[in-house]
Structures are given as structure tokens and as C-alpha cells.
VEXMI-806519 format. One record per residue (C-alpha): residue in one letter; x, y, z. Coordinates in Angstrom, 3 decimals, decimal comma, padded with zeros to 6 digits. Example, Ala and Ser with C-alpha at 12.3 -4.5 7.8 and 13.67 -1.06 7.14 Angstrom:
BEGIN
("a" (012,300 -004,500 007,800)),
("s" (013,670 -001,060 007,140)),
This chain:
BEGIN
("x" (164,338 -164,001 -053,166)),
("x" (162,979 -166,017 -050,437)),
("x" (162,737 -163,101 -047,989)),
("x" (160,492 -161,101 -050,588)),
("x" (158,442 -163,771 -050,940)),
("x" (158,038 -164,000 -047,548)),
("x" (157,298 -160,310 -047,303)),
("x" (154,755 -160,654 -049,807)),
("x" (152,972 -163,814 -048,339)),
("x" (152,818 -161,470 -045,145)),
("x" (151,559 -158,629 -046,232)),
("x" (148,869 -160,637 -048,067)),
("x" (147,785 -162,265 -044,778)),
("x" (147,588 -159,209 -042,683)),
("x" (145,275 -157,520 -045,397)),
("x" (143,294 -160,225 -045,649)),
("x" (142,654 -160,609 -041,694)),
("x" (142,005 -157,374 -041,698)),
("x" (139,425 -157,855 -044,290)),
("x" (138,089 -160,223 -042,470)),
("x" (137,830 -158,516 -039,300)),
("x" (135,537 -155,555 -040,388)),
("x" (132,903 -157,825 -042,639)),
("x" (133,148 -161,728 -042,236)),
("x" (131,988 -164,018 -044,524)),
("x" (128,542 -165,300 -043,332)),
("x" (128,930 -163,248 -039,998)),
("x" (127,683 -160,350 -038,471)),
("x" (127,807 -156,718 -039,620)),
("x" (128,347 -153,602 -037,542)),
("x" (124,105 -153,323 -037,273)),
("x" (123,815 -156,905 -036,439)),
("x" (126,452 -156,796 -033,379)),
("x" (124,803 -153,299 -032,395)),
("x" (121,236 -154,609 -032,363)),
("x" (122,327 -157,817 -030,798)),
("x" (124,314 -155,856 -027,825)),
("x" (121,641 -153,685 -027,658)),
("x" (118,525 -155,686 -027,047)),
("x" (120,302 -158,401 -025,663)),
("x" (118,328 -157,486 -022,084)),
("x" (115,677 -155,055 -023,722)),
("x" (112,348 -155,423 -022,221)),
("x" (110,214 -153,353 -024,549)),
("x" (107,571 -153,495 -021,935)),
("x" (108,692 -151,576 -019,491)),
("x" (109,434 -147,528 -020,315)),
("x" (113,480 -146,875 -021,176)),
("x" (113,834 -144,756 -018,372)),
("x" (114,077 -144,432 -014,079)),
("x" (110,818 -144,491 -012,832)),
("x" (111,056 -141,332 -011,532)),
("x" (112,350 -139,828 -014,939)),
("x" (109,496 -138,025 -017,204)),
("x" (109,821 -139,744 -021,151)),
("x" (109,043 -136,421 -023,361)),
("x" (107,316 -137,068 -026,550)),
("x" (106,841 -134,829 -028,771)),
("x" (104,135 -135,278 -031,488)),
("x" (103,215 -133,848 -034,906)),
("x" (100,898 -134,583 -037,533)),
("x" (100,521 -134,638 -041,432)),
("x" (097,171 -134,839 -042,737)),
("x" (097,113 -136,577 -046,515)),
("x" (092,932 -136,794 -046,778)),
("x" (090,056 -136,041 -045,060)),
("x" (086,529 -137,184 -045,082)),
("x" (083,175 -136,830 -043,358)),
("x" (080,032 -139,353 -043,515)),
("x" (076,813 -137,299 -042,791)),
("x" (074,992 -140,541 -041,642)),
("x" (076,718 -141,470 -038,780)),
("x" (078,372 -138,609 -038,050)),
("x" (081,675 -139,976 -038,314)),
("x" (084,987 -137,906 -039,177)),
("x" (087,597 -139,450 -041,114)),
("x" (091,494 -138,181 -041,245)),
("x" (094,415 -139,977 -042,833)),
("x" (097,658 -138,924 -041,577)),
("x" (101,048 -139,460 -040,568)),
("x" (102,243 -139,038 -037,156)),
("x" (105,273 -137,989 -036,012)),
("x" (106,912 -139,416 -032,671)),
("x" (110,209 -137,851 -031,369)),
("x" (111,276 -139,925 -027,656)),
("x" (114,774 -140,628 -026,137)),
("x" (114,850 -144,328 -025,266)),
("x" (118,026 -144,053 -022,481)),
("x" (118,599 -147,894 -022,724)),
("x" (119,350 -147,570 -026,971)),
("x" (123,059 -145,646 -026,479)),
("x" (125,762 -146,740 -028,200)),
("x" (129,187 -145,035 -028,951)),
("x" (129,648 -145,186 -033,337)),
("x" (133,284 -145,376 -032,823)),
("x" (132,716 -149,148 -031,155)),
("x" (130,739 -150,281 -033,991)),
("x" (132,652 -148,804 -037,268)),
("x" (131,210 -145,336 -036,955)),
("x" (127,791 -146,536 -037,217)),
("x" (125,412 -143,747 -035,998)),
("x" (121,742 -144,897 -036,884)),
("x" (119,995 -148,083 -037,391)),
("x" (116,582 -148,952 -038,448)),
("x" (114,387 -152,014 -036,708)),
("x" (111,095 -152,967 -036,277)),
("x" (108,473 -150,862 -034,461)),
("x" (107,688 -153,809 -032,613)),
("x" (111,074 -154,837 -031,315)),
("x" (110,954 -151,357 -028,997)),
("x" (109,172 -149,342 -026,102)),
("x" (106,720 -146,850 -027,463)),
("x" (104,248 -144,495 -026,251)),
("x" (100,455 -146,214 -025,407)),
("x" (098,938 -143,237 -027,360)),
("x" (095,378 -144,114 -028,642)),
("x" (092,293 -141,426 -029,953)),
("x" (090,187 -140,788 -027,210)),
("x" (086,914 -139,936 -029,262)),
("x" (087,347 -142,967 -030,959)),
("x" (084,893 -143,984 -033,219)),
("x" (085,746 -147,116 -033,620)),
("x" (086,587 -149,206 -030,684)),
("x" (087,071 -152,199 -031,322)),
("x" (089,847 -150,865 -033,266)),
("x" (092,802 -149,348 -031,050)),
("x" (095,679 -150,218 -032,821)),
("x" (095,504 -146,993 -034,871)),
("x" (099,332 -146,986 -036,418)),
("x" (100,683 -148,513 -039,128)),
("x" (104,014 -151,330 -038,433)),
("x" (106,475 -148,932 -040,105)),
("x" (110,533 -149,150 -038,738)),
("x" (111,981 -146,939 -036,335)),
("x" (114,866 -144,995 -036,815)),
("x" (117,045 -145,157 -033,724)),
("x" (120,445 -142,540 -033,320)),
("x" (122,832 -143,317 -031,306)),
("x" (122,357 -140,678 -028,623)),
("x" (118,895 -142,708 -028,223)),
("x" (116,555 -140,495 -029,874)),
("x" (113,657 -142,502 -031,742)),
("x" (111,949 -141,569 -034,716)),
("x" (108,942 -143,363 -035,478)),
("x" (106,382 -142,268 -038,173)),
("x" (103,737 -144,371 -038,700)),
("x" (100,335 -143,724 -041,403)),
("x" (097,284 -143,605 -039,845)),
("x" (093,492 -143,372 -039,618)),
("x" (091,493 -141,642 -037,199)),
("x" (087,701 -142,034 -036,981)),
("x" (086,205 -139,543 -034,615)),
("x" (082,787 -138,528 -033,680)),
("x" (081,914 -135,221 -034,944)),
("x" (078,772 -133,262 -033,927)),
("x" (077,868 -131,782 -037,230)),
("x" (075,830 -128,842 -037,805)),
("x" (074,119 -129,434 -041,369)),
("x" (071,962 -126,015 -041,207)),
("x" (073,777 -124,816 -044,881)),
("x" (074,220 -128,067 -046,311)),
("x" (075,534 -128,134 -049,022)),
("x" (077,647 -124,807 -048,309)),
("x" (078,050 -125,711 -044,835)),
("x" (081,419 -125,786 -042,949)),
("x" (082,227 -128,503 -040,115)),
("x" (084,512 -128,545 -037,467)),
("x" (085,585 -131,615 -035,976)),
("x" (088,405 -132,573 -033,701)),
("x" (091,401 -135,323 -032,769)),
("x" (092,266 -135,745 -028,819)),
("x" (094,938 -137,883 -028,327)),
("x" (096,853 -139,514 -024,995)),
("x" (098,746 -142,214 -023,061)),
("x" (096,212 -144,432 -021,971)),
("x" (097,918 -145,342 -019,127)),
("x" (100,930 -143,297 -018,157)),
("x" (100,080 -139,878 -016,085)),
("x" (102,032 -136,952 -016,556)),
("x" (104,819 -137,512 -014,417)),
("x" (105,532 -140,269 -016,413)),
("x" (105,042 -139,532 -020,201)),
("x" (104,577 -135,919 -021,325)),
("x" (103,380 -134,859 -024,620)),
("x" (105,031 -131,842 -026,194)),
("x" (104,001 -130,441 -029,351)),
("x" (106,522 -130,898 -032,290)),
("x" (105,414 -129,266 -035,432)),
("x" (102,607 -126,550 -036,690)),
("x" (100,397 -129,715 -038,430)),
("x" (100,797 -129,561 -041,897)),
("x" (099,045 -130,790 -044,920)),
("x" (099,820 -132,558 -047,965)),
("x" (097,101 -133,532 -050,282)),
("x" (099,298 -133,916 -053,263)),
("x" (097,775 -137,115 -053,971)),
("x" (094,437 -136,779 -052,367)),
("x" (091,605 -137,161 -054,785)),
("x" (088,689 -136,160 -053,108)),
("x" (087,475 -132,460 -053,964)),
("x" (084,388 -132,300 -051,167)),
("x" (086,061 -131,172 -048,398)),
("x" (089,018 -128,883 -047,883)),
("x" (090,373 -127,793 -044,757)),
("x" (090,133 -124,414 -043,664)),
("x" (092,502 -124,113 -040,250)),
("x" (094,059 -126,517 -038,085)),
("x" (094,779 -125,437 -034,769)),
("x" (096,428 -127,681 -031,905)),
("x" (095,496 -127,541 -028,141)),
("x" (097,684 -128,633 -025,355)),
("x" (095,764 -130,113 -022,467)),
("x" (096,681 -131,256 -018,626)),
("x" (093,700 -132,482 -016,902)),
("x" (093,357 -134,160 -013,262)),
("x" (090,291 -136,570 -013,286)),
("x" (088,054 -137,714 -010,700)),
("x" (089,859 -141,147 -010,687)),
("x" (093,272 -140,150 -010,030)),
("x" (095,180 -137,385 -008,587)),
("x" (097,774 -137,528 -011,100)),
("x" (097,149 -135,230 -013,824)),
("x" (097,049 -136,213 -017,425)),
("x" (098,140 -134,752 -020,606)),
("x" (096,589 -135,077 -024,432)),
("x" (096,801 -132,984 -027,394)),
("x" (093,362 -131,983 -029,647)),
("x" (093,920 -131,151 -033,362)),
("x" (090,578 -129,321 -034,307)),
("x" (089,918 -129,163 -037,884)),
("x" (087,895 -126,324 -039,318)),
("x" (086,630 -127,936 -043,290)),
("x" (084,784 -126,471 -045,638)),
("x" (082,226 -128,736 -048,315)),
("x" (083,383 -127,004 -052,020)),
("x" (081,788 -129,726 -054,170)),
("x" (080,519 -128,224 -057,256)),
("x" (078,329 -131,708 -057,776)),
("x" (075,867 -130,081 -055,141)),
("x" (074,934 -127,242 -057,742)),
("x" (072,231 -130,121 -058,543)),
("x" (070,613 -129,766 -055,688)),
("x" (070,618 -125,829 -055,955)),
("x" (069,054 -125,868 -059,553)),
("x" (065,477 -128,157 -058,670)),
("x" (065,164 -125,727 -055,945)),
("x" (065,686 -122,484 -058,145)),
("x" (063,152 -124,059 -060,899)),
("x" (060,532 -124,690 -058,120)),
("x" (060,139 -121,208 -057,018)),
("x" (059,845 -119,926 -060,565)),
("x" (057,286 -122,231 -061,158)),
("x" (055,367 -121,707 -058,458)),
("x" (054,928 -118,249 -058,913)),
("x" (054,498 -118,499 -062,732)),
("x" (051,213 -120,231 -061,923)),
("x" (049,604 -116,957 -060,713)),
("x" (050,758 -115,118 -063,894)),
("x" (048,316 -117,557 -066,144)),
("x" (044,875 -116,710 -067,296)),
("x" (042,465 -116,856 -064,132)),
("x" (040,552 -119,516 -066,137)),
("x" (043,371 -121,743 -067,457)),
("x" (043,153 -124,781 -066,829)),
("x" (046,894 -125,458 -066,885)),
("x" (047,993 -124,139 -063,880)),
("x" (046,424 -127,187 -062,077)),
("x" (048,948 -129,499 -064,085)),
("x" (051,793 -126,730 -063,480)),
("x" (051,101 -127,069 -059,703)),
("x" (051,374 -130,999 -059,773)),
("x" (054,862 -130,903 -061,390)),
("x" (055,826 -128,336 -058,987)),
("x" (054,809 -130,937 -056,166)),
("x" (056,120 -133,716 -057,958)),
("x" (059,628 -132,089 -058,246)),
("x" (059,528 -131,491 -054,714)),
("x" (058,517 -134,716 -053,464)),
("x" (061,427 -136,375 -055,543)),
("x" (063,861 -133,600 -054,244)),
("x" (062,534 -134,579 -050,594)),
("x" (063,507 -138,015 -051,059)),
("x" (066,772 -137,377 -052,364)),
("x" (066,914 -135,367 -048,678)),
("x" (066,122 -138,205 -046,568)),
("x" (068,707 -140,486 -048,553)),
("x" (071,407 -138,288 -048,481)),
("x" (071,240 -136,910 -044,956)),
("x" (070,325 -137,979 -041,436)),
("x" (067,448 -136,891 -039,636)),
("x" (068,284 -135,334 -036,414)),
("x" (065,751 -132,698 -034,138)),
("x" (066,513 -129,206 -034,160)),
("x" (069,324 -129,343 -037,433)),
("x" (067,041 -129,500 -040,552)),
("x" (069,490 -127,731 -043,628)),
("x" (067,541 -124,685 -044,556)),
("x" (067,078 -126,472 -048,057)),
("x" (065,107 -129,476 -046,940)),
("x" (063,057 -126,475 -044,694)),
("x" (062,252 -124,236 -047,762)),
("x" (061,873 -127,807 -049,917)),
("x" (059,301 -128,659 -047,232)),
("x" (057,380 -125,083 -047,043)),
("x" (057,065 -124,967 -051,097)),
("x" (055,262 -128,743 -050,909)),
("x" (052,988 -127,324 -048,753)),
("x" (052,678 -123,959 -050,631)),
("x" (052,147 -125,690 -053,504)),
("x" (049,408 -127,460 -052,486)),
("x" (047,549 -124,324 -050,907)),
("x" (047,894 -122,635 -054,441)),
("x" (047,070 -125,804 -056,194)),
("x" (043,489 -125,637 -053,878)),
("x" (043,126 -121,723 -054,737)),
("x" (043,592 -122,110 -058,512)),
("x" (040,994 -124,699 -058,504)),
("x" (039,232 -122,107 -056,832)),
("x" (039,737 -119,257 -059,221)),
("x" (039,154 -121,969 -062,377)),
("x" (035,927 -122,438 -060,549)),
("x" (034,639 -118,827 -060,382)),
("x" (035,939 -118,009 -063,804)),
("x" (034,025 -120,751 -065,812)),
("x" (030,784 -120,987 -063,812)),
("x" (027,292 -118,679 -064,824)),
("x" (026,931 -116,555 -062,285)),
("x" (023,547 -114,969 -062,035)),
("x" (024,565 -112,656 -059,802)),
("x" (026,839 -109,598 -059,910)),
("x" (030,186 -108,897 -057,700)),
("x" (028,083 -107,765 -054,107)),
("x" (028,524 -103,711 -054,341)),
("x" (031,065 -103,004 -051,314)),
("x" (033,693 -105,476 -052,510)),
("x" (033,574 -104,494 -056,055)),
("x" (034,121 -100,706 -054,839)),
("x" (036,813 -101,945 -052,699)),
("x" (038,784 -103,980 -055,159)),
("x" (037,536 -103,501 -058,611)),
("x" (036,735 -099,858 -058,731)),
("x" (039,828 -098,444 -057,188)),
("x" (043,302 -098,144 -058,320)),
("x" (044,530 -101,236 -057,123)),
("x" (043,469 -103,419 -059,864)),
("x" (045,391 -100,930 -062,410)),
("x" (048,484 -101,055 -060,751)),
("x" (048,317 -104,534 -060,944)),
("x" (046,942 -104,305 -064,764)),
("x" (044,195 -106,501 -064,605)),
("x" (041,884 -107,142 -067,140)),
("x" (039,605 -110,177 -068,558)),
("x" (039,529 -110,617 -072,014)),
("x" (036,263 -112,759 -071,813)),
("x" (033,630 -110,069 -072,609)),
("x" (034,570 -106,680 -074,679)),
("x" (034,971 -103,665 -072,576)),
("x" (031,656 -101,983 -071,188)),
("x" (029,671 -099,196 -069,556)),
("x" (027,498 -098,906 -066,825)),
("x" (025,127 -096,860 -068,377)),
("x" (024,648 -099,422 -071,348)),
("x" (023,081 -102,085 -069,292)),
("x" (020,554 -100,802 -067,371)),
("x" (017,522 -102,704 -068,285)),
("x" (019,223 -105,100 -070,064)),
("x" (019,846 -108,881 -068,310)),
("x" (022,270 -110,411 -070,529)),
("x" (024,246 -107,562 -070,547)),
("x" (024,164 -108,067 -066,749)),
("x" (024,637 -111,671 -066,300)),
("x" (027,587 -110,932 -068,629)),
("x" (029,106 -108,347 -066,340)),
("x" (028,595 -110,440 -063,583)),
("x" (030,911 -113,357 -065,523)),
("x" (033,588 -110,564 -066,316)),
("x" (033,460 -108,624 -062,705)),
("x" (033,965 -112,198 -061,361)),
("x" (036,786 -112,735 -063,534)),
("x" (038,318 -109,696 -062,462)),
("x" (037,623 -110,607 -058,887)),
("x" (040,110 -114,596 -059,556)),
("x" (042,451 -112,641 -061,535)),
("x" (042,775 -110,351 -058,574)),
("x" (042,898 -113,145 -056,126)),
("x" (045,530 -114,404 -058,022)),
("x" (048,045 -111,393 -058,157)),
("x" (047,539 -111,630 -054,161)),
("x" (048,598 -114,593 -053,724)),
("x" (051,936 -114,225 -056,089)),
("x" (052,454 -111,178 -054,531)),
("x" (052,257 -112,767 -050,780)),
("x" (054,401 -115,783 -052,022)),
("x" (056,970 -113,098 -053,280)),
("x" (057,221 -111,832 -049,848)),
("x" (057,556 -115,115 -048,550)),
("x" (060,286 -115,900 -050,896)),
("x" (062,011 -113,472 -050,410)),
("x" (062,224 -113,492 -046,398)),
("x" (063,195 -117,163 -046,450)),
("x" (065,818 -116,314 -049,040)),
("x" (067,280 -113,131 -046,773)),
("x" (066,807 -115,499 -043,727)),
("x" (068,988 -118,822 -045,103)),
("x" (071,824 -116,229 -045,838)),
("x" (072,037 -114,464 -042,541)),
């Protein structure tokens, strides 16, 4: 009975020491004796290998949103970046610390690469990562993928705003290790997730990625950095507002030739073509930034139409003018051959419905008659000048509209 007892009161203690050997009461687990052997002597400083040892990282991207202001020319990309380094000095064998074959610490507890965005926008801002954990394996490979925003410069060409396409690029690189020290090494095709994005003005037409080594002038050690050019495309459908003013001023303008030479109204038709395009200018110089030499054909042809507008404005008053004046005298011979008298004023079927239709031979000798052909031959003569002038704007229309899509 006693040696049963015994037995049991044995047993009991060896279980629970073993117990108590693999997770202790207010005491360390496997991951806090691994860290704490670990980076006992770390120096995250200095880089985890020989000096004369090359660190390979290898570097991918996935781009969540995009964004582009016009104004000061800046190009926006969130993203998350993915680093892939061996860091020799965080090795462990799993069968020394319960089979334990990855951990997760702090970002800023280890070594990792100085890379930064060249064409930096910003900066006064070069801490361009987010403070996510690292994922560290026990053969030493590091996994770090941290969110992101890069703010570039981009050189935009606005010439087919707003159906224009952009492309802007991301050059990134150690700042301070050559590349017989750190080499970058592409990891992934970039890919692109923009499950959640909720921005519908841009979307991206290509990524392509460019591996670069270059020597520069300071030192003889070359240098490596990778450029992610980004080819986007503006599909906003809240720009068909802009399209719409522009379509209702060129049917306006040349409606105003189609009126009565003596109507008064095309004067008033004229100044709400002008006022359309004034406010349409202004909504120009708001949204976009002036720069030489890169006018979008819209703000051009917005532009040319003021202008035009103002020409025909000055011509109707001109046509108004001859129309409801007394003329005393008639249409001077050669130019009423020329223009009235031949078939170009029935092909463009004019007529004045003034004075009733008449006959040479039925006013000879008498004056009213003829100060009353001279008002209709005059007539004739505005409505004429009118039909020029739509026709030449026509033509003008028509080669800016063949030359903005070509």
C-alpha cells in the first residue's frame, strides 16, 4: 500500500516537473528565450553580414490606390512593399527551442535595408514605411511588408485632358550602401489590388519594372535601384461636363449665321456664347495649372471660340447695320454680278423676305421701286456675308476637331 502510494506521489512529481520545464509559471516561453538569445549582442546598426558579403534583397510591390494632383504635379501611390533579406546573425536550430521555426518582432528591433524614393516629393518626409512586424524563419530569412506612400514628381502632359493618359514613375535605392554591399533583386511581377479603392479617376494601364546599376560621378562603386513606371489612364465620367458646354458652344455659334440677316437676336445669342465661354475658361484656370507649351486642346479651342465669337458678334452688328439702314444707293454693278447674279447665292438659297419678288424691267424710271431694290439687294448682300462666315467657321471647326483627335 505504501509502495503504490509512493509510486503514485512519483509519477505525479515527474509530470509535473516536466510541466514545468516546457512553460513555467510567470517565465519565459520558447519565443521569449529565442529572442532573448538572439539579440542578446544584436547591433541592428550594422548590416547582418561579413563586410565583404553582398545582403540580396529582393523587392516587390502591391499597389492598393493611385492618385495624381494636376497642380503641383505630384503623383500619389499607396502600396505595400515587399522585402525578402537573409539576416546571417538571426539562425537558430527549432529543435533547441521546442520546434519553434518563426517568430514575429518589431521592425525596429532589426537591421533593414536604407531604401528611400529617390524622386521624392516630399522631403522632409523619408521615413516612407509603415512600423509593421517582421517575420523572421529560422534559416534567417526576413519578411518585412510594410504599407506605404510614395509621392513622386511626375512631368505630366495635359494636351487631352480630360481623356489624357499619364505616365509617371517610382525609383527606389539604398541610400547609402553601393552594390557590393546591398543588391536589389526583383521579387514579384507588381501586382494590383484595388478591391477597396474608391476612387474611379484613374486606372492603371501597365506597370513595368526596370532594373538599374549606375556608377556616379562621386563614387566608383556602382549603385543599384529599381523604377516602377506606371502607365494610368483618367476614365472619370464626371468630365462629360466639361465636354457638353463645349459641344453647346459650337452649335451656337454657328446657329447665329442661320438667323434673319436683320435679327436683332443674334447679338444677344453671341453674348451667351461668350458668356459660356468665359465661365468655362475660369473653370480651366481653377482646375488646371498653367504651364508654357502644354495648353489641353480644350482650353485651346475654348480660347479660339471667345475670340471667334467676338469677331462674329462685330460682323452681325455689321450685317444688322446694312439690313435696317435706307440705302439710297444700289449694290455697285460688279459685285452684285459677282455675288448676287450668279449661282452662288442659289446654292446657298438665299432670299430676303423684306420686299416681294421683282423685275428689272419694272423699275426703270421708277425711284422707289429703286431705293427699294437697293434695301433688298443689300439684304441679299448680309445674308450672303453671313452664309460665308458659317461656312468658314465650319471649316474651322472641323480642322480643330480632326486636329485634337490625331
Amino acid at each position: 500500500m505504501r509502495f503504490e502510494l509512493f509510486s503514485t506521489v512519483f509519477v505525479s512529481y515527474l509530470v509535473g516537473l516536466c510541466a514545468a520545464e516546457d512553460v513555467q509559471p510567470g517565465t519565459m516561453t520558447w519565443a521569449d528565450k529565442l529572442k532573448k538569445d538572439l539579440f542578446v549582442n544584436y547591433d541592428r546598426t550594422n548590416r547582418p553580414t561579413q563586410h565583404y558579403n553582398v545582403t540580396n534583397v529582393k523587392v516587390g510591390m502591391s499597389v492598393r490606390h493611385i492618385d495624381i494632383d494636376e497642380v503641383s504635379s505630384i503623383f500619389t501611390v499607396s502600396n505595400w512593399i515587399n522585402m525578402e533579406w537573409t539576416d546571417e546573425k538571426l539562425r537558430w536550430n527549432p529543435e533547441d527551442y521546442g520546434d519553434l521555426k518563426i517568430i514575429r518582432t518589431s521592425a525596429e528591433s532589426i537591421w533593414k535595408p536604407d531604401l528611400l524614393l529617390y524622386n521624392n516629393a516630399k522631403t522632409s518626409n523619408i521615413d516612407h514605411f509603415g512600423l509593421t512586424d517582421v517575420l523572421i524563419y529560422n534559416d534567417g530569412k526576413i519578411l518585412w511588408v510594410p504599407p506605404t506612400d510614395f509621392h513622386t514628381f511626375c512631368r505630366l502632359n495635359l494636351r487631352l485632358w480630360p481623356f489624357d493618359q499619364q505616365t509617371c514613375h517610382v525609383k527606389l535605392g539604398s541610400w547609402v550602401h553601393d552594390a557590393l554591399s546591398l543588391n536589389l533583386t526583383l521579387n514579384t511581377k507588381p501586382g494590383v489590388d484595388t478591391t477597396d479603392d474608391e476612387s474611379e479617376v484613374w486606372t492603371i494601364q501597365n506597370i513595368t519594372v526596370r532594373h538599374n546599376t549606375v556608377t556616379y560621378e562621386c563614387c566608383p562603386e556602382p549603385y543599384v535601384d529599381v523604377e516602377y513606371f506606371f502607365t494610368v489612364k483618367r476614365t472619370s465620367s464626371c468630365y462629360v461636363v466639361v465636354v457638353s458646354p463645349i459641344i453647346l458652344i459650337l452649335l451656337l455659334t454657328l446657329s447665329v449665321f442661320w438667323l434673319p440677316p436683320h435679327c436683332p437676336e443674334k447679338i444677344v445669342l453671341n453674348g451667351i456664347v461668350m458668356m459660356i465661354a468665359t465661365a468655362l475658361l475660369i473653370y480651366f484656370s481653377i482646375q488646371l495649372p498653367i504651364r508654357y507649351g502644354n495648353a489641353p486642346l480644350v482650353v485651346i479651342f475654348t480660347i479660339t471660340t471667345l475670340f471667334q465669337t467676338a469677331f462674329g458678334a462685330t460682323l452681325s452688328a455689321i450685317v444688322i447695320k446694312i439690313c435696317r439702314i435706307k440705302h439710297t444707293r444700289p449694290v455697285p454693278r460688279l459685285l452684285r454680278r459677282a455675288l448676287l447674279e450668279g449661282r452662288l447665292e442659289s446654292m446657298l438659297e438665299l432670299g430676303c423676305t423684306l420686299l416681294p419678288p421683282y423685275e428689272d424691267k419694272e423699275i426703270e424710271g421708277n425711284q422707289e421701286e429703286i431705293g427699294d431694290v437697293a434695301i433688298r439687294d443689300w439684304c441679299r448682300l448680309a445674308g450672303l456675308l453671313d452664309r460665308g462666315i458659317f461656312a468658314s467657321y465650319l471649316v474651322m471647326f472641323c480642322i480643330a476637331f480632326v486636329w485634337c483627335v490625331v
